[in-house]
N, C-alpha and C positions, 0 to 999 in steps of 0.2 A: 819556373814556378817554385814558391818555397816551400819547404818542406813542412806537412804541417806541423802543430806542433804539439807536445805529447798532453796526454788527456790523465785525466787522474781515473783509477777502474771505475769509480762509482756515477762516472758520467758515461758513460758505454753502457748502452744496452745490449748486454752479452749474448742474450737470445732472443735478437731481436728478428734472424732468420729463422725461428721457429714459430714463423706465425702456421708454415705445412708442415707442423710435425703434427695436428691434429691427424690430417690428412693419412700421413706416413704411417701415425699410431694406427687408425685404421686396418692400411695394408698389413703391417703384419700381425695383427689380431686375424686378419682371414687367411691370408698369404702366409705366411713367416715373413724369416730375416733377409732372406736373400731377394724377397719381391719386394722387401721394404731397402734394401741396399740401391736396388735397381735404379727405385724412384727417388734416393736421397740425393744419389749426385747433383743430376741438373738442376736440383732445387740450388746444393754446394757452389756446382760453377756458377749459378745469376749468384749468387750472394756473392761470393768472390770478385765475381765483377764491378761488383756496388759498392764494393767493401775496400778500397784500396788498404787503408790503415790501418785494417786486419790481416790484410794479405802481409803487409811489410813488419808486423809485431811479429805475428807467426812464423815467419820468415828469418827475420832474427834471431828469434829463439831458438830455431832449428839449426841454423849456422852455428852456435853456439856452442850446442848441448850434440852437433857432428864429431864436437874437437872429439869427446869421450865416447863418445856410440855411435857405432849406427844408423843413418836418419833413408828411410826409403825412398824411390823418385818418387816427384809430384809429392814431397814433402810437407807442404804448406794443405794442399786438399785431402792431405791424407789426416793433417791433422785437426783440419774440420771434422772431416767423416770421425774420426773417433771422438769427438765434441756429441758431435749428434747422437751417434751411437751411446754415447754415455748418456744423452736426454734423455732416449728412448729408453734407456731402463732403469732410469728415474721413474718415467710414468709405466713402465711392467712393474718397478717393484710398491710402487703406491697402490698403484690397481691389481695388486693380487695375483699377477700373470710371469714372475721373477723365481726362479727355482732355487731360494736362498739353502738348500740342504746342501748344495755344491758347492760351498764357500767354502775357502782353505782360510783358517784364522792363525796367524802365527804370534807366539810370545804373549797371549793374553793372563797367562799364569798368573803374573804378580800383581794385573789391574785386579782380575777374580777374586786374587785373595785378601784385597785390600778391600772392595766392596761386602765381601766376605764377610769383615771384620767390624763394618758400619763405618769404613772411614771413605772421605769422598776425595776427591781432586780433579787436577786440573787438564784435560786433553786438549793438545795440541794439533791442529788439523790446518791441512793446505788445500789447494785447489787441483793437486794432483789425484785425478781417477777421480769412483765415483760416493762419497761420504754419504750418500743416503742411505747407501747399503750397511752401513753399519747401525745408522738411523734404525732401517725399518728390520734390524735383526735383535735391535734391542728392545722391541717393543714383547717377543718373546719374553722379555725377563721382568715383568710386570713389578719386581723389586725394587729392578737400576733406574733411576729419577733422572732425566740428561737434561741440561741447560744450555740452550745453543745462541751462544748468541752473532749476530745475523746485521747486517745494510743489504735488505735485499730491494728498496725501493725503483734498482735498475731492473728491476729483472720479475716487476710486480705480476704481468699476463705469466709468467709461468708458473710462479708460485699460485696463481688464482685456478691456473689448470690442475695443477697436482692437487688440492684442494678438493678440486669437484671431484677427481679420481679418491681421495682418501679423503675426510677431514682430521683424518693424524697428521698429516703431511704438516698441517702450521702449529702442531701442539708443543708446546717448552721451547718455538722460537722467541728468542725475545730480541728486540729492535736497537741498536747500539748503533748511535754513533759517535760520542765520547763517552770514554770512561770515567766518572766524577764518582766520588765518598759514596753517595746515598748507593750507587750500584754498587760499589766494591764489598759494601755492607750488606748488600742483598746476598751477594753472589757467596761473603763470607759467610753467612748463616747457612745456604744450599749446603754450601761442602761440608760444615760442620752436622751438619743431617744425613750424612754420606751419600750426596749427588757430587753424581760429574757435572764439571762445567765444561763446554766444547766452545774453542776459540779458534779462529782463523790468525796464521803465524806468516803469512805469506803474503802478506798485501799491505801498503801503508792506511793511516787511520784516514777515517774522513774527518779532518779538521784543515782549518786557517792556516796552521803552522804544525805540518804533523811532525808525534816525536822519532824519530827511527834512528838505527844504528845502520852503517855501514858494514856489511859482509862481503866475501868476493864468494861469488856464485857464478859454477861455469865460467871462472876464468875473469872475471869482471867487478869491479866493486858494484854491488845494486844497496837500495834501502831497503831495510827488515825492520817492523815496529816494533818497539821493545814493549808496548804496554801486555804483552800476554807477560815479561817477564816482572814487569811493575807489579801487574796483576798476582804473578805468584809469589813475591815476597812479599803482600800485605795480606795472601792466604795462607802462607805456610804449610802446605798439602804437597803432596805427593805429583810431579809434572809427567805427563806420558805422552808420549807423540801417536799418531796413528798416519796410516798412509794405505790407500784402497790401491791397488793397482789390478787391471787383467791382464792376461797372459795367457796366450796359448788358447784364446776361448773359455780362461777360465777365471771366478774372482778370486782375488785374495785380500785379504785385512791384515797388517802389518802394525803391532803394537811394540812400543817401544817406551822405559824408563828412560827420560829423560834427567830430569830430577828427581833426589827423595825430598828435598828442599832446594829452594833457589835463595841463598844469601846475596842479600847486596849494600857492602859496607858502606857507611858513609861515607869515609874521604877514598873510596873507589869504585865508587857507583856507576859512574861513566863507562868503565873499564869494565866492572861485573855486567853490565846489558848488552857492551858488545859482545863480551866474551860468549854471552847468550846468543844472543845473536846470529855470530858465528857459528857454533855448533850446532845452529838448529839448519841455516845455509848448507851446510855440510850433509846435514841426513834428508834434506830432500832433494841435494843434487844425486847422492848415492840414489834413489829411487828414481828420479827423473832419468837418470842414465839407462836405467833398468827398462823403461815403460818410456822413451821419449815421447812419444806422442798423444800422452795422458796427462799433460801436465795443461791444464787450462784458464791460464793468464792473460789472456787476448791484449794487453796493453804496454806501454813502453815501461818493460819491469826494470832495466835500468838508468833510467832517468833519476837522476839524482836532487832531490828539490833545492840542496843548501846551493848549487850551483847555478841555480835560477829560482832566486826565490819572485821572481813576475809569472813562473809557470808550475812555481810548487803544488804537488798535490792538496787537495784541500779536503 
């Protein structure tokens, strides 16, 4: 049989095993964690069953991200169970039930004091841990203005649950799937008002012919989009990374100056996006290593499109 063949993320529906997380939510609203742990596996092993091509990404990845860390037995279920376990406090912290006072924030210093200042910029976000938590800790700051923008049409049943749990949950997303002028101009006037914009750095774009730079991540060349770095040289703002990780039972928010600016010369522009690129590869394999099994990519993240463009991402 052949193998099949790789999917672009926006055709996976990521949560598509969370049709019993209603269910699960349930349990540990009455029960706790640990009566909801009970009842997540067997939900895990059918899904695993059914799921070959989750099994073998995940799988991968773990192989992978071994060379530098750590990865536990039963690897692959393990890193479902902390997939789920990160839904589920998706919908604790929508639904008021997340004890956000326990959150460790590191290096937020210089984002504060740029907000501080009325100036806005650009945050850099992946798919490692859980970004809502930063979401719903901002909503404390009725100041900070966030702009997130989102293809979340895989993943439409779970965005419609968190919704009925909060209706913040869909406030300042807004729907991207190319970047064109009239957004760039939108998005430039936000920052010029001192909002942040929140972009995902870690996924290629949804288009025809996406544009990405080559990085080696975990040992491997994969594609990285460059449009967050396009993005930031026609903003010229301030670039910040963030990265959620748990640890230990406990959360933490990881901010990071990326950029004060992002230049990108004309006759080296090729060469300034990878160079982006790269250095952004680099600061979420440093955390991936950290937290292997928080990092939630479910798809063939090294597939390279220029090498099959009949299977390129689209």
């Amino acid at each position: 049989m052949n193998k099949a063949a790789p999917r672009h993320w926006a055709a996976i529906n990521e949560v598509s095993f969370v049709a019993g997380m209603r269910l699960l939510f349930w349990t540990f609203r009455v029960f706790g964690r640990w009566p909801f742990r009970a009842m997540l596996y067997p939900v895990l092993c059918w899904y695993l069953l059914a799921a070959p091509r989750a099994r073998r990404v995940s799988g991968d990845y773990l192989r992978r991200v071994a060379a530098y860390a750590p990865v536990p037995r039963l690897g692959v279920l393990r890193h479902f169970a902390a997939f789920a376990e990160s839904i589920l406090d998706k919908m604790l912290l929508w639904g008021g039930l997340y004890d956000t006072r326990a959150v460790t924030v590191h290096g937020d210093q210089t984002i504060q004091r740029m907000l501080a200042q009325g100036q806005g910029g650009l945050l850099l976000c992946s798919h490692l841990g859980n970004l809502e938590l930063s979401r719903v800790l901002s909503l404390g700051y009725p100041d900070v203005k966030i702009t997130v923008l989102v293809h979340t049409r895989h993943a439409q049943a779970f965005n419609r649950l968190l919704a009925r749990l909060n209706p913040a949950s869909a406030m300042n997303l807004v729907q991207v799937t190319d970047m064109d002028a009239a957004m760039a101009m939108q998005l430039s006037e936000r920052v010029a008002r001192g909002e942040l914009v929140v972009m995902a750095a870690d996924r290629v774009p949804v288009a025809d012919q996406p544009r990405v730079a080559t990085a080696d991540f975990l040992g491997a060349p994969a594609p990285f989009p460059i449009g967050p770095y396009v993005l930031a040289g026609v903003l010229q703002c301030p670039v910040y990374l963030i990265f959620p990780l748990q640890r230990d039972g406990r959360s933490e928010l990881h901010f990071e100056l990326f950029s004060e600016r992002v230049r990108l010369p004309r006759k080296a522009r090729a060469a300034a996006l990878q160079e982006c690129a790269q250095r952004y590869a680099a600061r979420l394999q440093h955390y991936c290593v950290q937290a292997p099994l928080q990092w939630f990519n479910f798809y063939d993240f090294w597939h390279l499109p220029t090498l099959d463009t009949s299977d390129a991402p689209g």
